[in-house]
C-alpha positions, 0 to 999 in steps of 0.5 A: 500500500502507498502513500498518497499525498504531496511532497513538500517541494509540490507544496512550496511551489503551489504557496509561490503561485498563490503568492505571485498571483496576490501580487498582481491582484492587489496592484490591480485592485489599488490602480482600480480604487485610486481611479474611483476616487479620482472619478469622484471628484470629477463627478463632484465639479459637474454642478461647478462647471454649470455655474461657471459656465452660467456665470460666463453667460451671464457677464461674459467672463469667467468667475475670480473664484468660488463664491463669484460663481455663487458657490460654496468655499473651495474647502466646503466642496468635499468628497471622501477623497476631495479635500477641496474643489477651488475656482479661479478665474474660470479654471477648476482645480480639484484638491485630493486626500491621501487616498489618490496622493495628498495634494495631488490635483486635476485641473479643468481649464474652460474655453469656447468653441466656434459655436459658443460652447464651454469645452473643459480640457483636463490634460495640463496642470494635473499632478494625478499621475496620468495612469489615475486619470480618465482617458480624456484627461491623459 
């Protein structure tokens, strides 16, 4: 009668797979959480980029800051990862917590089109690093 199981060596090398995997499981899963919170903030600038597009309707420039655009103070326009959302002079800069990078930013900067329409570029000025951001923001 023989024995049946696995040697050590065969057990070693299962431990090693395992851990190579978990490896790359958790690189991947830090990469998708940091995107989702820098997807935050972004969606938290969408009632901004109204009011500052209504403000540039309205007086035909862009607002100084956020209370010109009759929004809240840049520190009271939080998320669970946005420490701050501040406008100046038209531009959005979107001031993040620990859970992107302390202090790392996303700028939006406005410009008009030909026919009159507020298109937001998010591509220069950002500290995120670009593996963070959406496509369009790259």
């Amino acid at each position: 009668m023989g024995l049946k199981g696995f040697t050590l060596v065969e057990l070693l090398i299962v431990i090693a797979i395992i851990g190579v995997l978990s490896v790359i499981a958790l690189t991947s899963y830090r990469l998708y959480t940091v995107r989702a919170h820098v997807a935050e903030g972004i969606s938290i600038v969408t009632s901004a980029k109204f009011a500052i597009y209504e403000y540039r309707y309205h007086f035909g420039q862009w607002p100084a800051n956020n209370s010109s655009a009759q929004l809240p103070l840049a520190t009271s326009i939080t998320g669970n990862a946005v420490r701050s959302v501040a406008i100046n002079n038209g531009i959005i800069t979107i001031t993040y917590r620990t859970q992107v990078g302390s202090g790392q930013t996303i700028v939006f900067s406005p410009t008009i089109d030909n026919i009159g329409s507020v298109e937001w570029q998010c591509n220069t000025g950002s500290t995120v690093p670009a593996k963070y951001r959406p496509q369009n923001c790259r």
